[in-house]
N, C-alpha and C positions, 0 to 999 in steps of 0.2 A: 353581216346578216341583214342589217337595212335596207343596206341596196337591193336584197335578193327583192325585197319585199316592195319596197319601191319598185321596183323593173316588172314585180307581176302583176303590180294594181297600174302600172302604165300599158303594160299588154292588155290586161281586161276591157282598161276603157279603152283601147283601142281594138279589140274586136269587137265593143258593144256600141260604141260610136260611127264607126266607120259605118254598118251598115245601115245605120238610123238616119244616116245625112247624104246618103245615098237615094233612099228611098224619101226624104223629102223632095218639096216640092221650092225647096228656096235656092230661088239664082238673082244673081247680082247685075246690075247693068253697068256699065264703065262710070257713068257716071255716081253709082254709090260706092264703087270701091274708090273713085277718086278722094271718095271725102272720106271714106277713111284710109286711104293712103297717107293723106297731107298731116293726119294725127300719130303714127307711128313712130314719127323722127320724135317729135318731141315729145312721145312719151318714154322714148329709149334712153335719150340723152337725160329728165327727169329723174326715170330709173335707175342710171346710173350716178348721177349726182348722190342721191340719195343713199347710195349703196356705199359709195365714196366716204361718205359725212359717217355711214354706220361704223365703215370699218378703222376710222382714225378717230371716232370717239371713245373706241374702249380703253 
């Protein structure tokens, strides 16, 4: 029954999102998505350490 409920408030915000950021006016130039490309790797690999350290502490 969680999931149902999770999967409906991910629908919501995604009908109520989508067309909000649409209708903005925010675009990105190569150069800012550069700079936050170069931060993704290492907050994925952090995230996963972390996640790692969570699951072999219990």
């Amino acid at each position: 029954m969680t999931v149902l409920y999770i999967l409906g408030l991910l629908f919501i915000a995604l009908v109520v999102l989508v067309p909000l950021i649409e209708h903005s006016n925010f675009r990105m130039d190569a150069k800012q998505m550069g700079k936050f490309g170069r931060w993704i790797l290492p907050l994925l690999v952090i995230s996963i350490v972390i996640q790692i350290i969570m699951y072999y502490s219990r």
